[in-house]
Each structure stands twice: as C-alpha cells, then as structure tokens.
Kinemage of the C-alpha trace (Angstrom):
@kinemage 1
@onewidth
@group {chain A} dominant
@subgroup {mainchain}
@vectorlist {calphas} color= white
{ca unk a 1} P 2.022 10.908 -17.098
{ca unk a 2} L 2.712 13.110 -20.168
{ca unk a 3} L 5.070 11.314 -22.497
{ca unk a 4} L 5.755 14.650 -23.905
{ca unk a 5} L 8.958 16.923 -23.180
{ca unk a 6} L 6.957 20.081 -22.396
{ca unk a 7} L 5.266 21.026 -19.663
{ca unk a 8} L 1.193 21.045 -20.489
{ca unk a 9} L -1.970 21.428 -18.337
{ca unk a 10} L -3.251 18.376 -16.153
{ca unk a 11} L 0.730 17.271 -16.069
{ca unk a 12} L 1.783 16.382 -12.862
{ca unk a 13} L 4.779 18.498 -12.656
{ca unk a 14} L 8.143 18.830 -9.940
{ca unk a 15} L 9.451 21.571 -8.821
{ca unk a 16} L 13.343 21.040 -7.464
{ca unk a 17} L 14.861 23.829 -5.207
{ca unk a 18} L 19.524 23.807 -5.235
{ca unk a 19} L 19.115 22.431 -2.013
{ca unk a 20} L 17.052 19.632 -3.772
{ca unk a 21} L 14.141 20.599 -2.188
{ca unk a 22} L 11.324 19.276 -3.971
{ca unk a 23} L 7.591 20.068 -4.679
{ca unk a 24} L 4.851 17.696 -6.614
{ca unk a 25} L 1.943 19.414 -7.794
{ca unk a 26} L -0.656 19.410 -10.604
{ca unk a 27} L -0.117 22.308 -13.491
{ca unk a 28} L -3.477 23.933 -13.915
{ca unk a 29} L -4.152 27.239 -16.013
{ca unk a 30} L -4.472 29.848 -13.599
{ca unk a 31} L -3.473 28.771 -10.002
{ca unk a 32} L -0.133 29.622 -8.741
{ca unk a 33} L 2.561 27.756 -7.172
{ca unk a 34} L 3.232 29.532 -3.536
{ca unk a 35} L 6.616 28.622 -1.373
{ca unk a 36} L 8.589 30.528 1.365
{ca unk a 37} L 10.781 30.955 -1.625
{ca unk a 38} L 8.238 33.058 -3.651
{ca unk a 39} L 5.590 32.488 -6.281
{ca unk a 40} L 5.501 30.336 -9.888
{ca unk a 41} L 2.523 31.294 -12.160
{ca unk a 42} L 1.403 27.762 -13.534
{ca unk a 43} L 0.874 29.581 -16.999
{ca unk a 44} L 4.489 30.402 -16.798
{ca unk a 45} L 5.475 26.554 -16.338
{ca unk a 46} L 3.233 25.185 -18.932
{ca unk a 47} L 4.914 25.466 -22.737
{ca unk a 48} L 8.552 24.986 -20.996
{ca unk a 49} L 10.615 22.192 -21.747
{ca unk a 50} L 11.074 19.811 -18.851
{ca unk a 51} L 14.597 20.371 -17.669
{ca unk a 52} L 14.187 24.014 -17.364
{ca unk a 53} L 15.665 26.487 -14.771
{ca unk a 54} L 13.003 28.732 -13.937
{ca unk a 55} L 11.949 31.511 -11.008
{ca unk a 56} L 9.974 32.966 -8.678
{ca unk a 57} L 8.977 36.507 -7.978
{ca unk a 58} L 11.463 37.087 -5.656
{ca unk a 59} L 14.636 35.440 -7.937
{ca unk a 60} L 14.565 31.965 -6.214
{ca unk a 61} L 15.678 29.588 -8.825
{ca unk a 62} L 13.998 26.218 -9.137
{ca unk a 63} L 14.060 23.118 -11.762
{ca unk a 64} L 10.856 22.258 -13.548
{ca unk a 65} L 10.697 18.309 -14.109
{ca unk a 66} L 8.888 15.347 -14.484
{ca unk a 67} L 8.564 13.360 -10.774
{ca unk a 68} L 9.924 9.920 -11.056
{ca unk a 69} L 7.477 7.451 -9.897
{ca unk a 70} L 9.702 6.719 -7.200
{ca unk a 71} L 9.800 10.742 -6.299
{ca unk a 72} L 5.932 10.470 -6.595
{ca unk a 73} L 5.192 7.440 -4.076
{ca unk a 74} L 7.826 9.246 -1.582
{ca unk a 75} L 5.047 12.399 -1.409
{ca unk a 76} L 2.016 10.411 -1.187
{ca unk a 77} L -0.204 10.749 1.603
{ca unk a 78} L -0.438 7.803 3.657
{ca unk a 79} L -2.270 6.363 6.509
{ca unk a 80} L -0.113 3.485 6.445
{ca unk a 81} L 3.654 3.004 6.311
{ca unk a 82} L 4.329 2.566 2.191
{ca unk a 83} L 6.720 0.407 0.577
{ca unk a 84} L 10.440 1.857 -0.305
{ca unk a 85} L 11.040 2.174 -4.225
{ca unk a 86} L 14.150 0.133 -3.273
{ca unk a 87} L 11.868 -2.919 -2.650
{ca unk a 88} L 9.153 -2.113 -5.543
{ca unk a 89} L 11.156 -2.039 -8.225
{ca unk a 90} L 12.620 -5.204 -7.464
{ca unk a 91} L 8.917 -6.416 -7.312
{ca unk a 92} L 7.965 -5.718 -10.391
{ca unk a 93} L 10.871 -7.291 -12.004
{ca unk a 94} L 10.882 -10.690 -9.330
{ca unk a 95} L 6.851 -11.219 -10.409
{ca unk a 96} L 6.936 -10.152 -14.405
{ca unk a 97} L 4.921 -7.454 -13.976
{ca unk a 98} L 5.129 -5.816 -17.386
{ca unk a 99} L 2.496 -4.538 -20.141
{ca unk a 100} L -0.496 -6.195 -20.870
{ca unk a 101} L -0.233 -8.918 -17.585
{ca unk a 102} L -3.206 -8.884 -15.021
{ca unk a 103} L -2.102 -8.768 -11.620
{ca unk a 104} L -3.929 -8.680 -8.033
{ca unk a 105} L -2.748 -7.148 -4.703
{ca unk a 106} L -4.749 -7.464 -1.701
{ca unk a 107} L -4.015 -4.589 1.631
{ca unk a 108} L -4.083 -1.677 -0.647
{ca unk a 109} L -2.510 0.454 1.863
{ca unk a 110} L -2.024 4.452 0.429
{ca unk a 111} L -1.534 2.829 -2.703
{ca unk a 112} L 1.978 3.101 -3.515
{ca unk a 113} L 2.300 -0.582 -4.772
{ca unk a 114} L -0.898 -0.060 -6.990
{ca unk a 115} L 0.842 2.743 -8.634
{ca unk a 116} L 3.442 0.993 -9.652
{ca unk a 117} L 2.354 -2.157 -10.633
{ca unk a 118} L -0.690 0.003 -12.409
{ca unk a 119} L 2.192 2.086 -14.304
{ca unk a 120} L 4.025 -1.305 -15.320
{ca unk a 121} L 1.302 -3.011 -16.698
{ca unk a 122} L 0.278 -0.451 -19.499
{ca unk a 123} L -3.029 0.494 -20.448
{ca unk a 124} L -3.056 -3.065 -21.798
{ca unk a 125} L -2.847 -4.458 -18.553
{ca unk a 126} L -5.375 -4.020 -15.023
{ca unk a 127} L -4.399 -4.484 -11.457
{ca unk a 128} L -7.248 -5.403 -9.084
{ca unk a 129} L -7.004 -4.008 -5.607
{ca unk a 130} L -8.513 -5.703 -2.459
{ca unk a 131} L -8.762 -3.399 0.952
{ca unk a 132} L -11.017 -4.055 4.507
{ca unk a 133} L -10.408 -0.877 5.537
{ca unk a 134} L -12.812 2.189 4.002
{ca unk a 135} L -10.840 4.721 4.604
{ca unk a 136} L -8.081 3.471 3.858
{ca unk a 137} L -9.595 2.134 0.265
{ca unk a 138} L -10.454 6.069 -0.126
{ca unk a 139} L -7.083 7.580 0.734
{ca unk a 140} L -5.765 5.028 -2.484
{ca unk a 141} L -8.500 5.744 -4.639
{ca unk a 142} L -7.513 9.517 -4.447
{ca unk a 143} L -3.790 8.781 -4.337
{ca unk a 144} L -4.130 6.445 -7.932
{ca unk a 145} L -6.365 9.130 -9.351
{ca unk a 146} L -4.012 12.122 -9.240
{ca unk a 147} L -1.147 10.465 -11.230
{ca unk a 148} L -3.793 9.444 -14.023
{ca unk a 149} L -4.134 5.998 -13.687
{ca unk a 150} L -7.568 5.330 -12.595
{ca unk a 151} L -8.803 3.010 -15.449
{ca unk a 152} L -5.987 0.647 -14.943
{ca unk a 153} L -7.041 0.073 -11.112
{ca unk a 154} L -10.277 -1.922 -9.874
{ca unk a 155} L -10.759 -1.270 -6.110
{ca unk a 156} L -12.453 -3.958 -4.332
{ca unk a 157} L -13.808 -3.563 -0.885
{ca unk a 158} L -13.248 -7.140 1.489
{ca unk a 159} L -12.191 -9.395 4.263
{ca unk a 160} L -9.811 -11.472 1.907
{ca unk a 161} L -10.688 -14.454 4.265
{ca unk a 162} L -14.125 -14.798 1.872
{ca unk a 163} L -11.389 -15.300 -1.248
{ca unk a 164} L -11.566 -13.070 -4.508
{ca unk a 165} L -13.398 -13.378 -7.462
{ca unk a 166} L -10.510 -13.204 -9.890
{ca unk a 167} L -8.954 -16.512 -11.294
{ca unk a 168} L -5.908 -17.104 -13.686
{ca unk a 169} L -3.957 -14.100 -12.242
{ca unk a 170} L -0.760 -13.446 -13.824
{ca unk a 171} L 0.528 -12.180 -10.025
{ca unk a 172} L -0.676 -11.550 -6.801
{ca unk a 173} L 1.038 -9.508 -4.355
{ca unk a 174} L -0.034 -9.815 -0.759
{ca unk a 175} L 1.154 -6.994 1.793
{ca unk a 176} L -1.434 -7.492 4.991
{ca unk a 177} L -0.377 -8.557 8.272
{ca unk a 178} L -0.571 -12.416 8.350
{ca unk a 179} L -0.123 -13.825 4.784
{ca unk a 180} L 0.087 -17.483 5.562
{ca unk a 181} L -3.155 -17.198 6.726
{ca unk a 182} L -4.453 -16.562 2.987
{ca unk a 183} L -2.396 -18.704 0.692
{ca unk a 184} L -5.110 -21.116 -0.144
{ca unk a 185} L -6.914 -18.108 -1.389
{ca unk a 186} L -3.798 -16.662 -3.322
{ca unk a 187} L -3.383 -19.486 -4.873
{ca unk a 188} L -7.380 -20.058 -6.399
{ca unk a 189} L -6.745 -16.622 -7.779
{ca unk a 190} L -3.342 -17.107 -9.612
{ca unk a 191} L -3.497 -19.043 -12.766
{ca unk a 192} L -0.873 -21.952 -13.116
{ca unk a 193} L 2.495 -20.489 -13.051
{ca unk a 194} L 1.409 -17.408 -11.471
{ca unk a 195} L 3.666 -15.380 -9.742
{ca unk a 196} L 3.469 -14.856 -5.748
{ca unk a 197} L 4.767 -11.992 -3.798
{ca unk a 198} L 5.225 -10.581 -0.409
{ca unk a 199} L 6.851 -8.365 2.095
{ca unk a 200} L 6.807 -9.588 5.602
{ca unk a 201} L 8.450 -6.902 8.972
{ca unk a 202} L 9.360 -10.583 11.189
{ca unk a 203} L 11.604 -13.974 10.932
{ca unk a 204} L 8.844 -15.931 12.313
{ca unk a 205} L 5.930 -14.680 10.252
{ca unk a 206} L 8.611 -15.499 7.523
{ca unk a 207} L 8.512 -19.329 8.727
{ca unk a 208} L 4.563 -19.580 8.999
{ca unk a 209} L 4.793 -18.482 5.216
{ca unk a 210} L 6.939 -20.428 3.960
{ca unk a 211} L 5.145 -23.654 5.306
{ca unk a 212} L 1.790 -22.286 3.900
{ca unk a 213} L 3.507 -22.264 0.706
{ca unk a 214} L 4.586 -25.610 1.112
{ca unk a 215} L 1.646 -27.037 2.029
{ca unk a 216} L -0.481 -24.933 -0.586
{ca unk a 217} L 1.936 -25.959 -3.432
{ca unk a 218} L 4.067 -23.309 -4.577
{ca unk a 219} L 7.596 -23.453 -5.146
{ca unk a 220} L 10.875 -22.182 -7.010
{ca unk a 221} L 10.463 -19.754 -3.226
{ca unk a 222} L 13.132 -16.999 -2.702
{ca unk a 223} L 13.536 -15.161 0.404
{ca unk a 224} L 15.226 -11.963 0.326
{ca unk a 225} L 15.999 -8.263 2.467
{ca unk a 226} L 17.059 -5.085 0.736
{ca unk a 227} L 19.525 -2.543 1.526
{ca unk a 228} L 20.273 0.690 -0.171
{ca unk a 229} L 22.989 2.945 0.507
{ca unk a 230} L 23.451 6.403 -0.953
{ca unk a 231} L 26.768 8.428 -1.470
{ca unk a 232} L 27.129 11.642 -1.516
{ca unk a 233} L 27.996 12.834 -5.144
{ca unk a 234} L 30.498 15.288 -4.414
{ca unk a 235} L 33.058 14.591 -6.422
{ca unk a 236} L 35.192 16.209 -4.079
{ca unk a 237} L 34.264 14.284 -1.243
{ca unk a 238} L 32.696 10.721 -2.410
{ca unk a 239} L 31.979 8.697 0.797
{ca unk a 240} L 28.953 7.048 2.293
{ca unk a 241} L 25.725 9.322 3.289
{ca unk a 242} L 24.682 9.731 7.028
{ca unk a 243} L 21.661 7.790 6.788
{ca unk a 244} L 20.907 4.082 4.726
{ca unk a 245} L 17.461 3.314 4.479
{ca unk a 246} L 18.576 -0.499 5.521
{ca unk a 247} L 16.175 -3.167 6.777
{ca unk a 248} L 12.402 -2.395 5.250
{ca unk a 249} L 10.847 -5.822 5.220
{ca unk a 250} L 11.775 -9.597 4.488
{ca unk a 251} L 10.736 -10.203 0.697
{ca unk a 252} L 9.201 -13.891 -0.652
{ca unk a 253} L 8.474 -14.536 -4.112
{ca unk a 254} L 7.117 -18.379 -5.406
{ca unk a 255} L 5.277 -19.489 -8.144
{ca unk a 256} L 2.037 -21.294 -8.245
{ca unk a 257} L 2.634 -25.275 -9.484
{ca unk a 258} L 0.450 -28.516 -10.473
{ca unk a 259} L 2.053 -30.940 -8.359
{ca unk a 260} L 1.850 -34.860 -10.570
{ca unk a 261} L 3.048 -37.843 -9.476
{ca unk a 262} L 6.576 -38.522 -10.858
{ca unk a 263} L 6.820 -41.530 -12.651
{ca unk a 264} L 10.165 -42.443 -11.306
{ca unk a 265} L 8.525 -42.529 -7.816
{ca unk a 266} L 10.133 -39.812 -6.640
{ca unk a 267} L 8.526 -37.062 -3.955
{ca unk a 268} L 7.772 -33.641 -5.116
{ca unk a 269} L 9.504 -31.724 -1.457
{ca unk a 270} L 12.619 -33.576 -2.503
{ca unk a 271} L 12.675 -32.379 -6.202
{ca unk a 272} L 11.512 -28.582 -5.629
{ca unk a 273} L 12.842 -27.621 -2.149
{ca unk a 274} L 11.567 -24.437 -0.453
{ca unk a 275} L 14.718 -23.473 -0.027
{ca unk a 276} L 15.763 -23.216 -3.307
C-alpha cells in the first residue's frame, strides 16, 4: 500500500459514505467510481490528500481514505469463511510475526491470513502458502495480488499429508480441518523454537490437538477464544452495540522444543505441562 498521504494511481483507495458505508476499489486514470449515490471521476481522487471530503455528481458527500487491512480482509471475496481481524491480529503478535521472519501457513483459504502475515513480515520477510484445493489456491492468488503483495507470497499446491519442503520456519500457522492429524509435519518444517499456531471451530478437535502436540513435542501451549464487543460512539448515548461478533474459533499457540534428558532425572511432561 502507498506509504504516501496522497491519493496516486494503482493505490488501493476507500471510499466512506456518513452512514459509514464503505467502498474498496483500485484508483486508475480514467475509470470512474459509480454508486446509487452518484459518480467519482478517479482523476478527481488521485492528487487529494487522504482524509479528504469529496463528491459525487449529484452532491453525495463521501471520505477518501486509505482501507485498513482489517477494512480490506472484511471485502475480500471468499469461498471460504475468513478469519475475524479480532483473531489475526492477535496472531501475529502470539507467533512473532514481524519484518524479515519466514513463516508458513498451510489451508490458504481466500487468503485473508496470507495478507496479513505477508503485510507483517516486510519485504524482508516471505510467507509460503500451502492449499489442496485449485480453486480455492486461485481465488487467494487474486485476492494477495490486488493489495500489492505478490512477491512476498509463494503459493504451493498439496495434500499437506506428503509434508512441505520448507525447514527452519520461523512460524507455521495451520487453519485446515483436522490439525492434529499434521503435527509431525508442522513440526519438520519449523526450526527449533518455532512458533505454532491454530484456530480450531470444536472442544474436542481442541483435545486431539493438544495430545498431538504432546506427543510431537511442543510446549509453552496456550489455548484461547476471542470476543469483541463494539459500542456505539455516540457520545450522547454510549452503550453496547446490537450485535458482538463473539465466539469465532478456539485459538492454540506452542512452540517447537528439543526435548534432553534432565540430569536431575526428572520427566519432561512434569517440567513443561500442556497446560501451562
């Protein structure tokens, strides 16, 4: 995204309505910008600062901005249901994603986890992406390459049951429908250390993945569920919005470790508990 705080060409731009009605789209010399509330010309939007008011042909005012990348995984098209920026963000930070690191996911989904982790990492850093599913691969592809960030993303094409062909990971987050099943193969991939993530919908695909962990050696394991709840900003009126996006998926996070023997004779389960 443009680091700059004028609109130019090739930006991927936001256009915000008073009722807060939104609209994502690329600025591109020429084309126009058409809503039931009139029409933008895109040469009109590029040159203005970000934070402007602007307006259509018919006096509808509108906000020109920058889309948050949480605004931008909200829009993307999906054939499968995408994680909540609520429970990314809180990713990234739980797994030290940050610039430079190399970091795997595997069930690409539409993508919206590879945007994010792609935009954390820096153009320093690359995220490989495993998928089965062709279409589904496709539908990311597209979705990565219209906020910009193609280079940082390697798209694989797999049954994850064969294993990957990456080793010393600095993260691997796993999002497919039974991830105990592939822990041994997590863990070849991640280097020593290496952080683990994963977002699971049930309580008892929660237990099958905790004992692969176990058994696979990882440890310093956290499970977690996040809720969010909005307010409305009125200061007139400050109470609690209609609707809480709530339960979205039971989070784990672990880290890879070299298991010794302890000299003291002591086990490892009873030094590093799972539940921890």
């Amino acid at each position: 995204m443009n680091d700059s705080s004028t609109a130019q060409e090739g930006d991927l731009a936001q256009l915000v309505g008073l009722t807060h009605k939104h609209f994502i789209f690329t600025l591109t010399a020429g084309a126009e910008f058409q809503s039931h509330r009139g029409v933008l010309k895109h040469d009109d939007l590029i040159g203005k600062p970000y934070g402007s008011q602007v307006f259509s042909h018919t006096g509808a005012p509108f906000f020109l901005l920058q889309p948050s990348i949480a605004d931008v995984l909200n829009e993307l098209p999906r054939a499968t249901q995408i994680l909540y920026p609520k429970d990314i963000g809180y990713i990234l930070v739980m797994m030290g994603i940050t610039p430079g690191k190399q970091v795997m996911e595997a069930g690409t989904g539409s993508g919206s986890i590879t945007i994010a982790m792609a935009t954390a990492v820096g153009a320093e850093g690359q995220v490989v992406s495993y998928e089965q599913k062709p279409d589904t691969q496709s539908l990311a592809r597209k979705n990565v390459e219209r906020v910009g960030l193609t280079s940082r993303v390697e798209f694989k094409l797999r049954d994850i049951r064969e294993g990957f062909d990456e080793t010393e990971m600095d993260a691997f987050f796993l999002d497919v429908q039974f991830p105990h099943e592939y822990i041994a193969q997590v863990r070849a991939a991640l280097k020593p250390g290496g952080f683990f993530g994963t977002i699971i919908p049930t309580f008892n695909q929660v237990e099958r993945t905790l004992v692969a962990l176990k058994k696979n050696s990882f440890a310093f394991v956290e499970v977690c569920e996040l809720m969010l709840r909005h307010f409305k900003s009125d200061p007139a009126r400050i109470r609690p919005a209609d609707r809480m996006v709530a339960h979205t998926g039971y989070l784990i996070f672990a880290r890879r470790i070299e298991p010794n023997s302890d000299p003291r004779g002591v086990e490892l389960e009873n030094e590093v508990s799972i539940e921890e």
